[in-house]
C-alpha positions, 0 to 999 in steps of 0.5 A, spaced: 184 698 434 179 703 430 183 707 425 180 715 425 173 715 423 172 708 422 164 707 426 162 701 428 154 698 430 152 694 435 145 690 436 143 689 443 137 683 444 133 683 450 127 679 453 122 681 459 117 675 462 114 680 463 110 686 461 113 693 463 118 699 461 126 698 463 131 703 462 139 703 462 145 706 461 149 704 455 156 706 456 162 706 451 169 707 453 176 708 450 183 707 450 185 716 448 193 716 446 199 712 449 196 713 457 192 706 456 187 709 461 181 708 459 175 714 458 168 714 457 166 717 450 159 715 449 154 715 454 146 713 452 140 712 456 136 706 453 129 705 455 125 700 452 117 698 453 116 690 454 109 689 452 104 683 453 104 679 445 097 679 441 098 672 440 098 667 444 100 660 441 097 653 444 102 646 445 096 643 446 093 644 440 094 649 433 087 651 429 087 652 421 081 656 417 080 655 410 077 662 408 073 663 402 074 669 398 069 671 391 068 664 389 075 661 390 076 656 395 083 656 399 087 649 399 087 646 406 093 647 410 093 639 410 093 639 403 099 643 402 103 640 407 
């Protein structure tokens, strides 16, 4: 039971296999008084844009680079691990 004033946050996560824009309603409801009947307090319109990712990742296989910047050359990805 929330006191008066007293706020709270949700965080809702989602995931689309693919690339396009959904929309759904979020509504909240409350227990008003001793009645016990339930009342929508909040209703919001969600829409979220899924789009395609700009990185790809392999399981066959993982590339590393080593860049040379002014002189200074990078250590090797294997020589760190």
């Amino acid at each position: 039971m929330l006191s008066l004033f007293i706020c709270f946050c949700i965080e809702i996560r989602v995931v689309c296999c693919s690339p396009r824009q959904v929309s759904e309603k979020l509504l909240c409801h409350a227990i008003i008084g001793r009645t016990g009947g339930k009342e929508l307090v909040k209703k919001v319109k969600i829409i979220c844009e899924f789009i395609s990712p700009l990185l790809q990742l392999s399981t066959q296989s993982i590339c590393f680079a080593v860049c040379k910047v002014s002189a200074y050359l990078f250590h090797s990805v294997a020589e760190l691990l």
